[in-house]
C-alpha positions in Angstrom: -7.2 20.7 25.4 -4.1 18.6 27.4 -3.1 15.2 27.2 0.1 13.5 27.1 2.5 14.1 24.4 3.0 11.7 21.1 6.3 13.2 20.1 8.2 11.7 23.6 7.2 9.9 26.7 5.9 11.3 29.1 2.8 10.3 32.6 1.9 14.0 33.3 0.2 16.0 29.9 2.1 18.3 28.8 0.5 18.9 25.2 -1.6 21.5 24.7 -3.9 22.6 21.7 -5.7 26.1 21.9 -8.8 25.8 19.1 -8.5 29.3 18.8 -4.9 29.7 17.6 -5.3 26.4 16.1 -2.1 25.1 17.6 -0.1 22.6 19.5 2.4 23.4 21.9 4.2 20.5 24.4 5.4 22.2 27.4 7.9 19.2 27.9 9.5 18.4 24.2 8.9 21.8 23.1 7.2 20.6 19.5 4.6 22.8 18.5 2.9 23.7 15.4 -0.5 23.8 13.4 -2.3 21.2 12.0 -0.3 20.4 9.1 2.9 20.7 11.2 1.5 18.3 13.6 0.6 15.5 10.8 4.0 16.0 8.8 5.5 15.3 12.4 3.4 12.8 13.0 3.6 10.5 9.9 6.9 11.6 8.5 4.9 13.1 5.3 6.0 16.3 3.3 3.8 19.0 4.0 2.2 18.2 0.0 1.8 14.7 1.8 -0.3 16.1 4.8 -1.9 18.7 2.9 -3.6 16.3 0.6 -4.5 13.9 3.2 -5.8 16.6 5.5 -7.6 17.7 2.8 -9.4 14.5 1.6 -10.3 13.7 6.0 -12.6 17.5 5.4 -13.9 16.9 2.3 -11.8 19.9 0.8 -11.6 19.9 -2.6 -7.7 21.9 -3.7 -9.0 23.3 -6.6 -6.0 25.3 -7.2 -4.4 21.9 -8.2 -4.8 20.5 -11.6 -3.0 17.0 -11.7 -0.3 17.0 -14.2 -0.6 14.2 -17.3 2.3 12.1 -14.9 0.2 12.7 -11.3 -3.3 11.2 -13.4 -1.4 8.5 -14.8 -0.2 7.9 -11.3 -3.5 7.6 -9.8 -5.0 5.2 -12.2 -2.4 3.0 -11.5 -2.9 3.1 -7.7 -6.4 2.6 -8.6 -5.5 -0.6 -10.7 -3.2 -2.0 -7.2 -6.3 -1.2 -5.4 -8.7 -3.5 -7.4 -6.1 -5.8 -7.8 -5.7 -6.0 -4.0 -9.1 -7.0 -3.8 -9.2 -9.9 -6.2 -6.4 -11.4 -4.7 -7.6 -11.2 -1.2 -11.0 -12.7 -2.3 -8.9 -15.4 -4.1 -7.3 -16.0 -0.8 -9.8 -15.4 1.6 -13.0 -16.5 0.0 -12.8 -18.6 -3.1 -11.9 -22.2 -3.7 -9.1 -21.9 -6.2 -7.3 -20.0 -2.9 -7.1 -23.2 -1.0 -3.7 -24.1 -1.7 -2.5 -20.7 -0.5 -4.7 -21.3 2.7 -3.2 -24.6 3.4 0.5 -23.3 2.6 -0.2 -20.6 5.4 -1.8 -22.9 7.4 1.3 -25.4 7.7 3.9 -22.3 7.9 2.1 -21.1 11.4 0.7 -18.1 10.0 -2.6 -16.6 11.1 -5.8 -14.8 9.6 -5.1 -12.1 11.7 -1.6 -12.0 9.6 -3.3 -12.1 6.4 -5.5 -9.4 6.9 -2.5 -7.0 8.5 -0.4 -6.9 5.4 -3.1 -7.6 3.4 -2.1 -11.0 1.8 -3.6 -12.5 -1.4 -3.2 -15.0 -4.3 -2.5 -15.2 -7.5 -3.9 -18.1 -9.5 -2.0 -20.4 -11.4 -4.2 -19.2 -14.4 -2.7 -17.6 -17.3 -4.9 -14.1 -18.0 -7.3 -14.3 -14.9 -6.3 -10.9 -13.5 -6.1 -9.3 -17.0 -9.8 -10.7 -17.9 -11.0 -9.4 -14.4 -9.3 -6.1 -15.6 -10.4 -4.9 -18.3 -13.6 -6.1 -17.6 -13.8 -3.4 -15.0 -12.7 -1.0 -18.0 -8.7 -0.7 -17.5 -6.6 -1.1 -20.6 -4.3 -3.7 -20.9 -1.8 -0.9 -21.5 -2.5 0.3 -18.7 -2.0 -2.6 -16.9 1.2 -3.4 -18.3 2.6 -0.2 -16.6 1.3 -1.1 -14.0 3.7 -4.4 -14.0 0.9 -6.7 -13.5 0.7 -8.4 -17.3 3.3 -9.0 -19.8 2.8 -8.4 -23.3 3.4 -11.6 -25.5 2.9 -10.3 -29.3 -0.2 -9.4 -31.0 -3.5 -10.8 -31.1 -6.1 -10.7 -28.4 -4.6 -12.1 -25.8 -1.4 -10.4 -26.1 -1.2 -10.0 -22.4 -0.4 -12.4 -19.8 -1.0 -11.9 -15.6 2.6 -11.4 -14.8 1.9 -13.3 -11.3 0.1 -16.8 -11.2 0.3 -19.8 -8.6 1.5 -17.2 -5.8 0.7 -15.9 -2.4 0.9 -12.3 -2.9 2.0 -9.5 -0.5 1.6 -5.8 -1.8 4.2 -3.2 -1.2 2.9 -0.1 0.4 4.7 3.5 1.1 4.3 5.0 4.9 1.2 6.0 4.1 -0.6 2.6 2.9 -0.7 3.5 -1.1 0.1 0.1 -2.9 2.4 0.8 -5.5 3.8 -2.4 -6.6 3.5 -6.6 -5.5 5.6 -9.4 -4.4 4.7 -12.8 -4.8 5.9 -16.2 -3.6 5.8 -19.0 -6.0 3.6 -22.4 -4.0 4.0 -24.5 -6.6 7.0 -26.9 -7.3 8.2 -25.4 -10.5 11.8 -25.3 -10.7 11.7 -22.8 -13.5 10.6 -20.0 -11.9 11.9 -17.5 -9.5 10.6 -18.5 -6.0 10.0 -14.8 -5.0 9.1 -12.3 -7.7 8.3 -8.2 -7.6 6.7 -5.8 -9.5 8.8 -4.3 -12.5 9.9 -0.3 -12.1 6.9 1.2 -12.9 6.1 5.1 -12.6 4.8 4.6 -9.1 7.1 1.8 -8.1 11.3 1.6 -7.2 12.1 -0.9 -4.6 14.7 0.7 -3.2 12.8 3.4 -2.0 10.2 1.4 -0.1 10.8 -1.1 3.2 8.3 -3.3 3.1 5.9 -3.0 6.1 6.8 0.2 7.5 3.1 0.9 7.6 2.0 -1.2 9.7 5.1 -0.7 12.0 5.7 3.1 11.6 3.6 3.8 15.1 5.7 1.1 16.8 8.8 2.4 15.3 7.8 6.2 16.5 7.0 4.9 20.0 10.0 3.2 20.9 12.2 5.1 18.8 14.0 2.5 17.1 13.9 -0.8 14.4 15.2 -3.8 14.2 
């Protein structure tokens, strides 16, 4: 197979791939490599990065790896971000209590099509709303707590408290688009508060390891070969 080249521009293919040999070779950049070689370059991912993900796109199973106590902790707090994603883009999107983050994006200029690129949501001005939704789903408020998304207040039954309320949320993604922590902007008029909040450190989450967006802009940034 021929067609033009990813890895530099270029109007005349010079990138092959030979399904036998099950390799790449450009004739004009001179990158070449297999499969995993090709996504690493690709995404910018270690080869454990593109192995797993190649792996998961063909239904492989990689048997030989048995996730440690840290890597299954890990992904059942990506799993909690994921739900919690989804409530606050339903809050947003679909329910009433979200109207006063619709209207605040509304007035700022800021269109649907924005909201569903990075994934926007809200947080309700409600004290345990997220936790409730939770553990209802069968997560532990422990759980969620290392997660950074309640605050533990004491003992007693509601010991927990949603860590975000009254704000229009934006989740924090690596390259590849695994949420691993939130930011939220405070819309009401509370003084007391912070008026842009993030997620604690958690195991899955350092802020100064992550640019926010990169994501959504890594194939622009690859394409013209620089950011601004």
């Amino acid at each position: 197979f021929a067609g033009l080249c990813p890895f530099h521009s270029e109007k005349t293919p010079s990138f092959m791939v030979s399904p036998e040999r099950q390799v790449f070779k450009c004739f004009g950049c001179t990158e070449s490599g297999d499969v995993f070689t090709f996504v690493e370059k690709i995404e910018g991912w270690e080869f454990r990065e593109a192995l797993e993900e190649l792996a998961k796109r063909a239904g492989v199973k990689l048997a030989a790896y048995k996730p440690t106590g840290a890597s299954q902790l890990k992904e059942k707090l990506i799993a909690i971000n994921n739900l919690t994603l989804k409530f606050y883009k339903f809050l947003l999107t679909k329910h009433n209590v979200g109207q006063v983050a619709r209207d605040y994006l509304t007035k700022r200029g800021i269109p649907g099509t924005l909201w569903e690129k990075f994934d926007l949501g809200y947080a309700p001005s409600a004290w345990e709303t997220l936790a409730d939704f939770l553990t209802k789903r069968g997560y532990a408020l422990a759980d969620i707590a290392t997660a950074g998304l309640v605050i533990g207040r004491g003992t007693g039954q509601r010991s927990y408290y949603d860590r975000f309320r009254d704000r229009l949320m934006f989740p924090i993604k690596d390259s590849r688009g695994t949420i691993l922590g939130f930011a939220g902007r405070l819309l009401s008029q509370n003084q007391k508060e912070a008026k842009y909040i993030n997620s604690p450190e958690t195991p899955i989450f350092t802020k100064g390891n992550l640019l926010f967006g990169l994501d959504v802009a890594r194939s622009a940034i690859r394409e013209a070969n620089e950011v601004v």
